[in-house]
N, C-alpha and C positions, 0 to 999 in steps of 0.2 A: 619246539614251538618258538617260531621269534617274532610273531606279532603276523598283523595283516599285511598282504603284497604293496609292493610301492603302489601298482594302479590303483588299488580300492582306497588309498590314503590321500591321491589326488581328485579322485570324487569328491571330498568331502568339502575341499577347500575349494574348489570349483564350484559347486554349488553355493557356497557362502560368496564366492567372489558375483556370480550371477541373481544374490540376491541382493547386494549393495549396487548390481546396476541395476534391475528395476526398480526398488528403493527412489534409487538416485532421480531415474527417470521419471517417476512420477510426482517426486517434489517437483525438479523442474518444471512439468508440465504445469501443475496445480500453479504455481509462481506466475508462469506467464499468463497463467488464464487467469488471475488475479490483475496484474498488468493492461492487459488486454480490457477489462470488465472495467477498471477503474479509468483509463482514456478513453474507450472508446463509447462506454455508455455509461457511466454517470457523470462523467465532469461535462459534457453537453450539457447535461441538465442545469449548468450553472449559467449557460451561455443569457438568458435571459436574467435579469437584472443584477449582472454580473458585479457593478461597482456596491451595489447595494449589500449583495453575500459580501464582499470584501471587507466593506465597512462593519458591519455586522461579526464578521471573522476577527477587524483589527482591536473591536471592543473587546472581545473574549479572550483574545491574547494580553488585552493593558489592564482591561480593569478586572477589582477583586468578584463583583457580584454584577456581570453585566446585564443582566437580564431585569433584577429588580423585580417590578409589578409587569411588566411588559408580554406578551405572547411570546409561548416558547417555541413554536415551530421555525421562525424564521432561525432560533438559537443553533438549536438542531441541526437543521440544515447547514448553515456554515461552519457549525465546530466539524460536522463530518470531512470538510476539507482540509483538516489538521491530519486525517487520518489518511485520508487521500494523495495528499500531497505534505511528506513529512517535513516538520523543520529540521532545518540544521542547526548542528550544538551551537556556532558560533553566529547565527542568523542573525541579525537585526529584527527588526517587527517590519521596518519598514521594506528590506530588501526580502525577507518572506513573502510579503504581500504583494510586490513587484514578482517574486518567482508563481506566485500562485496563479497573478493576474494575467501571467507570459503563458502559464499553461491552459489557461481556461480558454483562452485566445486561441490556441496553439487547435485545440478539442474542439471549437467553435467553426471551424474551416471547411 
């Protein structure tokens, strides 16, 4: 006896190699439908009082407690644009806010 034939020994890694492609393939998929979902339907929703999310967005990035006594829906709404549109490590506040204000634009077309 000296083990299993070579054919039955590449079944198995065959199967593992076919399971890291659909793996693969359905993170990608999941990824762009993420992509997709965040340009194409909600940053529209920003398209109306677009400078005012911005501002609202610029205060949560500077200050410690922006909101205060103030309503938090408006909060809400533009912190979710952090998540939408990530910053970068070495971002400014101001050239964020410029990259945010290029894409909501961009979604608004």
């Amino acid at each position: 006896m000296t083990g299993p034939e070579p054919r039955h020994r590449f079944r198995g890694i065959i199967g593992i190699i076919a399971v890291f492609i659909v793996a693969g393939a359905i993170i990608n998929i999941s990824f762009r439908f993420a992509e997709w979902r965040s340009s194409d339907v909600l940053l529209p929703g920003y398209c109306y009082n677009a400078e005012q999310n911005l501002a609202v967005l610029k205060k949560i990035i500077s200050e410690k407690k922006p909101a205060e006594d103030d309503a938090l829906r408006p909060y809400i709404k533009a912190a979710r644009l952090l998540y939408l549109v990530p910053r970068e490590g070495t971002e400014s506040v101001d050239e964020y806010i410029g990259r945010v204000r290029e894409r909501i634009k961009k979604s608004c077309r």
